[in-house]
C-alpha positions in Angstrom: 27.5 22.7 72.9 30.7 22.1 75.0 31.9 25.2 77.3 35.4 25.7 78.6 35.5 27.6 81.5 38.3 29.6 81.6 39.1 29.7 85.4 38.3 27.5 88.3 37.2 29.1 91.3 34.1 30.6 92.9 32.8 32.7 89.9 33.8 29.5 87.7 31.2 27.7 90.1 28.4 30.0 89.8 28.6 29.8 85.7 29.3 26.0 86.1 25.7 26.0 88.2 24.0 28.1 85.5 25.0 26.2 82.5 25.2 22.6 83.7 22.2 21.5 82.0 22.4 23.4 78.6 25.6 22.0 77.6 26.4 18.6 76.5 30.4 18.5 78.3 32.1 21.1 80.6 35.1 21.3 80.9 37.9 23.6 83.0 40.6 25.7 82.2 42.6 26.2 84.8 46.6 26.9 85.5 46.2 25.9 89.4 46.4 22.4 90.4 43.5 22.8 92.3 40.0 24.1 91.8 36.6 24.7 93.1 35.1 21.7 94.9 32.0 22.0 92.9 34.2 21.1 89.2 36.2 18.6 90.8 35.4 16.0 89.0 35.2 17.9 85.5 37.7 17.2 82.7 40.9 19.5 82.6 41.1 21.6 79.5 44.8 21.9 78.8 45.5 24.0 75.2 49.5 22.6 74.7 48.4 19.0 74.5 46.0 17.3 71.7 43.0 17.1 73.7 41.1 14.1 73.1 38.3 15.3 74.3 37.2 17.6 71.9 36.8 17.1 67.9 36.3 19.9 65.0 32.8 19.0 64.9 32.0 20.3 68.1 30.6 23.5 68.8 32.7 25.0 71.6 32.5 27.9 73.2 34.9 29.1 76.1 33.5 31.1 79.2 36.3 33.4 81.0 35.2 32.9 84.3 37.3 34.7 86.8 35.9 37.3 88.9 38.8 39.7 88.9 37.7 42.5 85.7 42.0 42.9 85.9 42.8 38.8 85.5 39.7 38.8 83.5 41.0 41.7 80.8 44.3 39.9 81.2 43.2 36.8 79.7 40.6 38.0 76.8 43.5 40.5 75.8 46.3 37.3 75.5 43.4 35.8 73.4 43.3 38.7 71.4 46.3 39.0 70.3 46.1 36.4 67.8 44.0 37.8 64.3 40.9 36.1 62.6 42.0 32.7 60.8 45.6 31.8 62.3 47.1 28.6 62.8 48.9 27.4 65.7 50.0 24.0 64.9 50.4 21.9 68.0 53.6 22.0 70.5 53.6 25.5 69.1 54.0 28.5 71.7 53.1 32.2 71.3 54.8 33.6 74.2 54.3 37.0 76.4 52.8 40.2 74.5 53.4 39.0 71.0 50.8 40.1 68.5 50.0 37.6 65.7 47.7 39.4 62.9 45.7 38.0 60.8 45.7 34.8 58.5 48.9 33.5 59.8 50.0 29.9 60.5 52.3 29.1 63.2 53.4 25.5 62.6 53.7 22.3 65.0 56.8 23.2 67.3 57.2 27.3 66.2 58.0 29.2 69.2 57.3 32.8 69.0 59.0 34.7 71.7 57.8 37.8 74.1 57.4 40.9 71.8 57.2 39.6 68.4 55.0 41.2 66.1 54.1 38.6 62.7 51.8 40.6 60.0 49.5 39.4 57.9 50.1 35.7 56.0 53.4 35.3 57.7 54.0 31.2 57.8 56.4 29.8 60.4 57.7 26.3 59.0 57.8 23.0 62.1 60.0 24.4 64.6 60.9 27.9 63.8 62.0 29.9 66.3 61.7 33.7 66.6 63.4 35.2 69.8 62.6 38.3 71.5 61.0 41.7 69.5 61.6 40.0 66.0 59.4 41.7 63.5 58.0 39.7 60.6 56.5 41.3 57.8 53.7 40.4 55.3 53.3 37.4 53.3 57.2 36.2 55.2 58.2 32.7 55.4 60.1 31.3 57.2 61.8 27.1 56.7 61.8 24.5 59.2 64.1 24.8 62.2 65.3 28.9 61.1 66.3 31.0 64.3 65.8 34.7 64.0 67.8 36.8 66.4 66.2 39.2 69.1 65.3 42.5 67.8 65.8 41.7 64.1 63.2 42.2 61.0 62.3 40.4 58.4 60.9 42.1 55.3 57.5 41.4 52.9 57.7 38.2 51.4 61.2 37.3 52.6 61.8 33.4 52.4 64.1 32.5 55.0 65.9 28.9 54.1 65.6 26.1 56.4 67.8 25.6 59.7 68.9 29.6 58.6 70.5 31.9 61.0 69.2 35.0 60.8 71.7 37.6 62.9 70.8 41.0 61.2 67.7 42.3 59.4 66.5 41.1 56.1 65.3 44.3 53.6 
């Protein structure tokens, strides 16, 4: 298997050292610049850029390694906030405290602002762009390049038109 270890410092070490001869490639995670001495020379593990490194073939499994329990819960609950069988197309961004549910597919270059809340089977089209506290509701699409407003919701189903505008809520 290949491990991503979440975090680069001491308590990134000490898992490095445990697991350094089960796994075929390590690699680390980290938002520093710099990191422990002992995975200096490991490949960086960066999620907003096609990572060569790695193919859907491999079995990966990430490790967070920090030793803070608050960075630590901090990190597994940003994970979390994205449901079973989404997809986040790359140069897509799911920014601060928004909750993605389940089965939904954020497309290359979508940005999903702070706040935003998508239900289930929502589809954002290349480049969408949802500003701040924007619901989306069930089975909602929205077209290439459409820009909802902050605070605004779009209802079930809703098919929002491409490049659209959207400045008040759609019932």
């Amino acid at each position: 298997p290949v491990a991503i270890l979440r975090g680069g410092g001491c308590h990134a070490a000490v898992v490095f050292e445990q697991m350094k001869d089960s796994c075929t490639k390590i690699m680390v995670w980290d938002d520093s610049d710099s990191v422990h001495p002992i995975l200096a020379d490991l490949p960086r593990f960066h999620p907003d850029s096609k990572n060569s490194m790695l193919d859907d073939a491999m079995e990966v499994h990430c490790y967070v390694a920090v030793g803070s329990g608050d960075i630590r819960r901090k990190l597994v609950e940003s994970v979390e906030k994205i449901g079973v069988g989404c997809f986040v197309g790359p140069f897509a961004l799911v920014n601060t405290n928004a909750t993605i549910r389940n089965f939904c597919l954020i497309n290359s270059s979508a940005l999903v602002e702070h706040d935003c809340v998508l239900e289930t089977y929502v589809t954002l089209n290349p480049g969408a762009i949802l500003l701040g506290s924007v619901k989306v509701h069930c089975t909602a699409t929205l077209g290439a390049s459409a820009t909802v407003r902050e605070g605004r919701s779009v209802a079930s189903g809703a098919m929002v038109g491409m490049g659209a505008a959207v400045v008040r809520d759609i019932n």
